[in-house]
C-alpha positions in Angstrom: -83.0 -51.2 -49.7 -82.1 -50.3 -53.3 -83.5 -47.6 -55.3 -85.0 -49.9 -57.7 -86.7 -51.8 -55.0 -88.2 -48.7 -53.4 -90.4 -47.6 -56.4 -91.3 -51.1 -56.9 -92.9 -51.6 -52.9 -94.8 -47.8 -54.4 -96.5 -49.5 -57.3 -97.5 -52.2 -55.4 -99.7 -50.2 -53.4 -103.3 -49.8 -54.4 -102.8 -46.6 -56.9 -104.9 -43.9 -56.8 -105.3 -40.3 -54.1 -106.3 -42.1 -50.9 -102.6 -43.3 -50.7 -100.5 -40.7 -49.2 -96.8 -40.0 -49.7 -95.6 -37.7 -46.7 -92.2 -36.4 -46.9 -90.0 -34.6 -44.9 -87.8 -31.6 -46.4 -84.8 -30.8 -45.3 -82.3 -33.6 -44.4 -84.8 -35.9 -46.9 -85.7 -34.4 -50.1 -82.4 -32.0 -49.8 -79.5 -32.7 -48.3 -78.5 -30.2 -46.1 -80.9 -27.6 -44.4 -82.7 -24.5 -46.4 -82.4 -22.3 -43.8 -78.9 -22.2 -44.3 -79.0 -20.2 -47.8 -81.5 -17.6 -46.3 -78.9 -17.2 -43.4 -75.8 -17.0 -46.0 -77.5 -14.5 -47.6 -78.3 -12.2 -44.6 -74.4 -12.6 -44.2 -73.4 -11.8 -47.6 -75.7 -9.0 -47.2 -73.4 -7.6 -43.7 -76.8 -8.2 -42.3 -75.9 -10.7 -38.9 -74.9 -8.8 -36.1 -72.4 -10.4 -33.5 -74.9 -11.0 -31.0 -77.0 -13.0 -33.3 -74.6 -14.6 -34.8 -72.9 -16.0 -31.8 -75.8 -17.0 -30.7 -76.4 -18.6 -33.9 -72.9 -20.7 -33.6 -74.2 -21.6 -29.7 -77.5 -23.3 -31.0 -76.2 -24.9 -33.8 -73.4 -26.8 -31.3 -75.6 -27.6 -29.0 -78.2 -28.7 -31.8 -82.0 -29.5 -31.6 -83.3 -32.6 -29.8 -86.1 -30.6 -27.9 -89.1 -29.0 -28.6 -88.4 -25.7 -26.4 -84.9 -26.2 -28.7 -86.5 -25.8 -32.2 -88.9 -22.8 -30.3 -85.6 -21.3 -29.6 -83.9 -21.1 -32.7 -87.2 -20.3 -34.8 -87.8 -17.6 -32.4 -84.1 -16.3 -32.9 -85.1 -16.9 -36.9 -88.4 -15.2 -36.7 -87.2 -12.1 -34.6 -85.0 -11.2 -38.0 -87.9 -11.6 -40.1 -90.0 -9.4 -38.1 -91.3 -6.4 -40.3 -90.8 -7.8 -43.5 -93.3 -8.3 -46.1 -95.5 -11.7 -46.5 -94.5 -10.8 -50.7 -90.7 -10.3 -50.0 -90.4 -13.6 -48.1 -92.0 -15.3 -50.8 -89.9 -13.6 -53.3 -86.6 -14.4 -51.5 -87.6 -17.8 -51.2 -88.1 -18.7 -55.1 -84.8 -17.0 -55.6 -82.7 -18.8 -53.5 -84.1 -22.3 -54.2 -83.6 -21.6 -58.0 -79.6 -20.4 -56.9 -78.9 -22.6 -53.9 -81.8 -25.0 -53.2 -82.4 -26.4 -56.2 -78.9 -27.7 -56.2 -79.1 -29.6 -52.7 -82.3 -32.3 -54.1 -82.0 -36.1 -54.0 -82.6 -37.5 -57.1 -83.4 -40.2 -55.1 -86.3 -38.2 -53.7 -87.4 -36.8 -56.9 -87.8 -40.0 -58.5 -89.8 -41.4 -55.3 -92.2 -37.9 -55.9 -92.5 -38.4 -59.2 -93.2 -42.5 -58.6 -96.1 -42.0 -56.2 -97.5 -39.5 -58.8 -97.1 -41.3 -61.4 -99.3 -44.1 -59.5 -102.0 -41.4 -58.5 -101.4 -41.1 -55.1 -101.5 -37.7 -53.1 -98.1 -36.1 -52.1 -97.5 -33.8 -49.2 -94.3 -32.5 -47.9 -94.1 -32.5 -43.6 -91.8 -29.8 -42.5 -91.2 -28.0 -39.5 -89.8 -25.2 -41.6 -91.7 -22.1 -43.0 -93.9 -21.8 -46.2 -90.8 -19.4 -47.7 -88.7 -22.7 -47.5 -90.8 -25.2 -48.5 -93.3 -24.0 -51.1 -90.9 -23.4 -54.4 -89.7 -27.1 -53.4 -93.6 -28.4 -53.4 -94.7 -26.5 -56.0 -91.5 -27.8 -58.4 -92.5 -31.6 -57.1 -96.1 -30.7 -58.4 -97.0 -31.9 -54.2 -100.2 -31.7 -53.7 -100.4 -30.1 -50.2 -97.6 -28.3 -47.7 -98.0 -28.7 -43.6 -95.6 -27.0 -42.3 -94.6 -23.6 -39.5 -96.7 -20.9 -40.4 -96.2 -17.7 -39.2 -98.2 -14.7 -38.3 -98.9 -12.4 -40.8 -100.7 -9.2 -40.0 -101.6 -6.9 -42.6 -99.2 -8.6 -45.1 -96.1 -8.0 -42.5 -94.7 -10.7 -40.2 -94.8 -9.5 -36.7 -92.1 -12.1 -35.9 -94.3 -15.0 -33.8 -95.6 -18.6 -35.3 -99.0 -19.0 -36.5 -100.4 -22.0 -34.8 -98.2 -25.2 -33.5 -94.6 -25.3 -34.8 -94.3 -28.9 -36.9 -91.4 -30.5 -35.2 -91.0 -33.7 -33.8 -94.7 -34.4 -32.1 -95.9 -31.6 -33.4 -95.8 -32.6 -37.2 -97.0 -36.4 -36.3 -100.1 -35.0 -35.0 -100.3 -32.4 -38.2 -100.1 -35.6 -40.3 -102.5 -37.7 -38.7 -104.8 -34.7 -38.7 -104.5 -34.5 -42.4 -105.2 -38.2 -43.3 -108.7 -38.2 -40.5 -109.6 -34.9 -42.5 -109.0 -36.9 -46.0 -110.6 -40.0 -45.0 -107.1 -41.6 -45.6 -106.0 -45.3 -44.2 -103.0 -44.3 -42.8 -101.5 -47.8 -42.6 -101.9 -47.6 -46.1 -100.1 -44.5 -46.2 -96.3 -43.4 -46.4 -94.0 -41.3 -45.0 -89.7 -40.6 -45.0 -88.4 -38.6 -43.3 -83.9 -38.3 -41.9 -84.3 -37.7 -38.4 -84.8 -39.2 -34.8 -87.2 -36.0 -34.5 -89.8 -37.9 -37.0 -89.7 -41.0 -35.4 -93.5 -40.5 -34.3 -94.0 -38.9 -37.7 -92.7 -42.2 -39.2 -94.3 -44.3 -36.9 -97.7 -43.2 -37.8 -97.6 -44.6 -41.0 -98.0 -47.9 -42.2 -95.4 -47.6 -44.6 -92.3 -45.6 -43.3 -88.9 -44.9 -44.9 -85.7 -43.9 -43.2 -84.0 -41.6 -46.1 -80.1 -40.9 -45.7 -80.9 -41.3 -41.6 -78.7 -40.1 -38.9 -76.9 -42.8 -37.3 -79.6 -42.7 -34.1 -82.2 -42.9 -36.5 -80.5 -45.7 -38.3 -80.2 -47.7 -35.6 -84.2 -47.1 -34.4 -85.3 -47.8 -38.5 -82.8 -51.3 -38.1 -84.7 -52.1 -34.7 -88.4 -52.1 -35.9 -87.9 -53.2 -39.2 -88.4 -50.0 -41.2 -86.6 -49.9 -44.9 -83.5 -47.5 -45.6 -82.9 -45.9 -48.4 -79.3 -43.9 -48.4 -79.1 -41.1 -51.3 -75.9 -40.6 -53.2 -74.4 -37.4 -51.2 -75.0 -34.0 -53.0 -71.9 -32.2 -51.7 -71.3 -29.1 -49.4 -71.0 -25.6 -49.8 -67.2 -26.1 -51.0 -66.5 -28.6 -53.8 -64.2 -32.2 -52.8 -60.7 -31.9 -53.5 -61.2 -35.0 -55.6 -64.0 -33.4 -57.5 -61.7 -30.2 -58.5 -58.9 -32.6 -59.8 -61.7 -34.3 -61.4 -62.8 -31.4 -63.3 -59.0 -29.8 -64.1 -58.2 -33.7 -65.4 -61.3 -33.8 -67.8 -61.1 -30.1 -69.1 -57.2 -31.1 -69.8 -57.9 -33.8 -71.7 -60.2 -32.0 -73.7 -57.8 -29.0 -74.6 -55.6 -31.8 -75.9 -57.9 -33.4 -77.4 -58.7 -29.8 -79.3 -55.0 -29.7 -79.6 -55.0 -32.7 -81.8 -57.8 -31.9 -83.6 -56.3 -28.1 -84.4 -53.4 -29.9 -85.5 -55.7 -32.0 -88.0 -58.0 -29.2 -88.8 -54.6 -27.5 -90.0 -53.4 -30.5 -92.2 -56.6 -31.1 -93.8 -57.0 -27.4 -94.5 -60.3 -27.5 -93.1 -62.4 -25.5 -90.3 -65.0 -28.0 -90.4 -62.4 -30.8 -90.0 -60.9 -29.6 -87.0 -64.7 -28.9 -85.1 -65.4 -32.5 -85.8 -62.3 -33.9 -84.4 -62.6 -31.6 -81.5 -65.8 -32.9 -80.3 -65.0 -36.5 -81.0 -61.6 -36.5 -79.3 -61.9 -33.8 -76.9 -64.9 -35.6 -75.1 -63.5 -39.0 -75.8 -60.2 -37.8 -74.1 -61.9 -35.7 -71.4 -64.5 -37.9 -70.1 -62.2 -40.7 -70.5 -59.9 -39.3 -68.0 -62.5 -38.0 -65.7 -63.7 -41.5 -65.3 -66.9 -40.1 -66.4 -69.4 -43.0 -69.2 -72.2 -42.6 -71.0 -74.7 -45.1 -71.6 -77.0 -44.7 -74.7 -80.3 -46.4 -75.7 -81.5 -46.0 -79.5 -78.0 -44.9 -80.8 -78.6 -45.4 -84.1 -81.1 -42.8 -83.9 -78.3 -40.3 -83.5 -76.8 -41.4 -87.3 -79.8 -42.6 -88.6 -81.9 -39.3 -90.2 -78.9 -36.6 -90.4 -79.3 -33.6 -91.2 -82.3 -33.2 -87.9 -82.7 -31.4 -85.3 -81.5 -32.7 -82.1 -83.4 -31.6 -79.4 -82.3 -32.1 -75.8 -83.4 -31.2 -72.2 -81.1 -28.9 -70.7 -79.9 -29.3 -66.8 -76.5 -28.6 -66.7 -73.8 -26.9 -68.3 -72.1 -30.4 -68.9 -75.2 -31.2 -71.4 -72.7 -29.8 -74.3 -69.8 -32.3 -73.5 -72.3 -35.0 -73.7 -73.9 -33.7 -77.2 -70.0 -33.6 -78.7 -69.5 -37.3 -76.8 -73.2 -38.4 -78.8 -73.1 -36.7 -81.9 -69.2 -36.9 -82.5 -69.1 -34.0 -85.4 -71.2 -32.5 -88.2 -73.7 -30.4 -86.2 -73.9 -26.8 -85.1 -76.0 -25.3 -82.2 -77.9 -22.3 -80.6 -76.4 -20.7 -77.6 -77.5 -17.2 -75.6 -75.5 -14.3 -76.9 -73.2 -14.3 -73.7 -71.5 -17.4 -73.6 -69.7 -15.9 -76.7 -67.2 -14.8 -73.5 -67.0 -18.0 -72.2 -63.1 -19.2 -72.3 -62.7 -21.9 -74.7 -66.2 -22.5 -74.9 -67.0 -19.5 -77.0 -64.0 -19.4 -79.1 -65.2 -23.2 -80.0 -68.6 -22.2 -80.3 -68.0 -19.2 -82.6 -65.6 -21.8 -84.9 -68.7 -24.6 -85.0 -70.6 -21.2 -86.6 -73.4 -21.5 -83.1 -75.8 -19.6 -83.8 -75.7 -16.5 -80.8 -79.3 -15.3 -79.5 -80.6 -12.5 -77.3 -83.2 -13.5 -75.3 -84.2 -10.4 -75.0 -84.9 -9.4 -78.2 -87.4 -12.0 -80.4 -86.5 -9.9 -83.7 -82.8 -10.3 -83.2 -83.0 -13.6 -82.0 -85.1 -14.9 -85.4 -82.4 -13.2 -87.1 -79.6 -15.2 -85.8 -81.0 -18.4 -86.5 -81.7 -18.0 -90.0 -78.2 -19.2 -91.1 -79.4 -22.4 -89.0 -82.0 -23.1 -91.4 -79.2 -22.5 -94.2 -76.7 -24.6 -92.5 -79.3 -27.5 -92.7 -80.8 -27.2 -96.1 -77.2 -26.5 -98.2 -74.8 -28.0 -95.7 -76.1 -30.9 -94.0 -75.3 -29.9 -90.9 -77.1 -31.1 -88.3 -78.7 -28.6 -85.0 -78.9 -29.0 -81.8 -81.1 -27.3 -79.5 -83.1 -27.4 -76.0 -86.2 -26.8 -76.6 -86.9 -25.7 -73.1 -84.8 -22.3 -73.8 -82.7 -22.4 -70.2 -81.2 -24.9 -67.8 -83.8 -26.2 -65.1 -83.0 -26.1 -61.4 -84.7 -29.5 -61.2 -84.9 -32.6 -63.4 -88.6 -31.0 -63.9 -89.3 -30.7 -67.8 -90.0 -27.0 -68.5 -91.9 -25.7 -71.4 -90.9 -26.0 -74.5 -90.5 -23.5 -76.9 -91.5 -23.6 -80.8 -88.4 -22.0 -82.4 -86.5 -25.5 -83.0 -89.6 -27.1 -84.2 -90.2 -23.9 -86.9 -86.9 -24.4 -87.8 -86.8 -28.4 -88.7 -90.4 -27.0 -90.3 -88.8 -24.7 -92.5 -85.2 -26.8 -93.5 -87.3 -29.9 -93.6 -86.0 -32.3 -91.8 -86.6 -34.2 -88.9 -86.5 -33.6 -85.3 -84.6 -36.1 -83.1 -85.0 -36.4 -79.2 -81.9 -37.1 -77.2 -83.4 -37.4 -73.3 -80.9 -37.2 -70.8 -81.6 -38.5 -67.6 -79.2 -37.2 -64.8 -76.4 -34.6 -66.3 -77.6 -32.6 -63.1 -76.0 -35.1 -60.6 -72.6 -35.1 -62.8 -72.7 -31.3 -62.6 -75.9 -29.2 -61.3 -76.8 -26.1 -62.2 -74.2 -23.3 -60.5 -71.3 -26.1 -60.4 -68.1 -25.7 -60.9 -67.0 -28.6 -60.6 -67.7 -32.1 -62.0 -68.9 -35.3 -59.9 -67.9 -39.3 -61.2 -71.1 -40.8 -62.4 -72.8 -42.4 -65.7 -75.1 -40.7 -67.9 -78.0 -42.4 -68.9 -78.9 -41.3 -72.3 -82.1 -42.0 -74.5 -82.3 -41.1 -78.1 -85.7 -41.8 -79.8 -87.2 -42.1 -83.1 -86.4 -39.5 -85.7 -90.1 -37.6 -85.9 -90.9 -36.5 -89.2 -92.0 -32.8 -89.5 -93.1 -33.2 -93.5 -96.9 -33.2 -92.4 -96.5 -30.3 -90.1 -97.8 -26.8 -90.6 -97.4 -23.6 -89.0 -100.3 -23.5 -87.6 -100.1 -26.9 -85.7 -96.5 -26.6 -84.4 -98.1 -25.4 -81.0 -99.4 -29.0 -81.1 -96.9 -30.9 -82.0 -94.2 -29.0 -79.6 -96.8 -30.7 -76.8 -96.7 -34.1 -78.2 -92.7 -33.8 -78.7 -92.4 -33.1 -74.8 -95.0 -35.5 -73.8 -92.7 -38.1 -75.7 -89.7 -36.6 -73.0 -92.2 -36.8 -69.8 -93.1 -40.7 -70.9 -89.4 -41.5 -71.4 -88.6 -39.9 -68.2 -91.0 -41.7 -66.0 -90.6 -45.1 -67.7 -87.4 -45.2 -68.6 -86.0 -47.6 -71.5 -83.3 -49.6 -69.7 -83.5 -51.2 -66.1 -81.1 -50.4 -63.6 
């Protein structure tokens, strides 16, 4: 089953909260396991003794197929817990899903979450593993509940033992079909996805059940009664594919050439500006040419049509400013944080495109830096780019926006332009080094005209701005 078909067998359910959408976490909504970034950490940290750790490597051979299996290696789990604070836990838990996590999520799965929302229906993610794990993944989904392994908290300290019934295997079927009696909920009218031969009573509870990226055993079982597959694009391990590397050094060569050829321009035409504009337009034509990397853009006029704007993108990944050179091809500046100034070639072609440099830190300073922005527009007609959201998002989840762009286009007087980008994330996510093949799917809308706006509404209208990026986001322009 495709993608495409998926979301369309979700909206033709009956819409509304007494659907249910259970998913599994890791394995289905990430690829890969969350308990393996808290246990790199703890080995970063020196903080896995050889006992533990070889008994570790023994349970992880021999693998879980058993109840009294999964009690074994949570109680090994729990034991190095023991004594630590409910807080810290919690703490630990947002940091590594914003550094590691994050990172490991289906897009796949995201769009099947954000799908069943969009049609009303109540989410709630399944897991045998602990609140730490699974909460910063529900509460970026927006999920509307969390069953999973609770532990025993006394006095806001773990004393190392499970709170309750562990939900594996039998264990979570019967947490799920205790939820949908307590919410009055059909479950044959109800969903649930889920990777492994562990759920299959999980799955089978539900009228309609989804094997996502199964293992082969689970495959098979989905094949023999009839349940749909859906098999997410693979999200990499903890070291990048060979191909992917000579992926990345193929399309960061052609761009230094490109910038090569564009130096070499620059120099004939006796012109700084020259030589930006060529750089972008050549060096991403040449890069992502070579990396085998396309981008597919609906409303393209809209990124010629009102110049000088205000571009204003959604940031996920540090391969959003390739894109805006391959889109907006030359005669535009941007705003970058004060320290990728450092960054090889980046900031030396930053600092000659005159980016604006902020700190964060400091709102005075940072005011300060983008005043020549508002010059730039006004006498030069150059054209800025900025994401409104401030930072890159872990998830394809559209964070606040802030109102400095929209002052800005206030103040120059010109128009803001949205460029939506849909998936930079799965070409490279956030903490990649390295680049993935893929298309980016691009959206630019209507240019909005700020003439009307005043300082005291620009609250408002940064709101309806990003509600325009949510909308695009969930109904997307162009069919797959």
């Amino acid at each position: 089953m495709s993608q495409a078909e998926r979301l369309r067998a979700i909206r033709a359910v009956p819409p509304g909260p007494d659907t249910v959408a259970y998913f599994d976490y890791d394995g289905t909504i990430i690829d890969g396991y969350s308990a393996g970034a808290f246990y790199r950490r703890r080995l970063r940290e020196f903080d896995v003794g050889a006992v533990e750790l070889l008994r570790t490597i023994a349970s992880g051979l021999r693998g879980i197929r058993t109840n009294d299996d999964f009690r074994e290696f949570l109680a090994l789990t729990l034991a190095t817990w023991q004594g630590r604070t409910e807080a810290e836990l919690f703490d630990l838990g947002r940091e590594l899903f914003v550094s590691e996590i994050a990172g490991q999520l289906h897009q796949e799965a995201w769009e099947l979450v954000a799908t069943h929302k969009e049609c009303g229906h109540t989410v709630v993610m399944a897991s045998s593993a602990t609140r730490f794990q699974v909460q910063p993944m529900a509460d970026e989904l927006g999920a509307d509940k969390v069953l999973c392994t609770e532990l025993e908290v006394r006095d806001g300290v773990l004393t190392g033992r499970p709170e309750g019934t562990p939900l594996w295997g039998p264990g979570k079927a019967a947490a799920v079909v205790a939820d949908a009696a307590e919410r009055g909920a059909d479950l044959e009218g109800c969903f649930a996805y889920a990777n492994g031969t562990e759920d299959v009573d999980f799955l089978s509870a539900v009228g309609h059940p989804v094997a996502v990226s199964p293992t082969d055993l689970l495959r098979t079982i989905a094949t023999e009664k009839g349940w749909p597959v859906l098999d997410c694009a693979p999200r990499g391990g903890l070291l990048p594919d060979v191909s992917d590397v000579a992926r990345t050094a193929v399309f960061y060569g052609g761009m230094i050439g490109g910038f090569g050829a564009a130096m070499g321009a620059g120099l004939l035409h006796g012109s700084r500006r020259k030589f930006i504009d060529m750089a972008c337009s050549v060096g991403a034509d040449v890069g992502f040419g070579m990396a085998g990397i396309d981008v597919e853009v609906t409303g393209a006029e809209h990124l010629v049509s009102a110049r000088p704007c205000v571009f204003l993108f959604n940031h996920q990944s540090k391969f959003d400013v390739p894109i805006l050179m391959k889109l907006l091809r030359g005669g535009f500046t941007g705003v970058a944080k004060k320290e990728a100034a450092a960054i090889p070639l980046w900031g030396q072609l930053f600092q000659a495109a005159d980016v604006a440099f902020i700190d964060r830190a400091d709102t005075t300073k940072a005011r300060e830096a983008l005043e020549p922005a508002v010059r730039t527009l006004r006498e030069d007609g150059i054209s800025l780019a900025m994401a409104p959201e401030g930072t890159r998002s872990p998830t394809p989840k559209l964070g606040p926006f802030k109102k400095g762009a929209f002052h800005i286009a206030m103040q120059a007087g010109v128009p803001v332009v949205p460029i939506v980008i849909r998936n930079a994330g799965e070409i490279m996510w956030r903490g990649a080094q390295t680049l993935r093949p893929g298309t980016v799917e691009v959206a630019v809308l209507e240019p909005i005209d700020t003439a009307g706006w005043r300082r005291e509404s620009v609250a408002q209208h940064t709101e309806d701005v990003r509600d325009r990026f949510v909308e695009t986001l969930v109904h997307w322009p162009v069919e797959r």
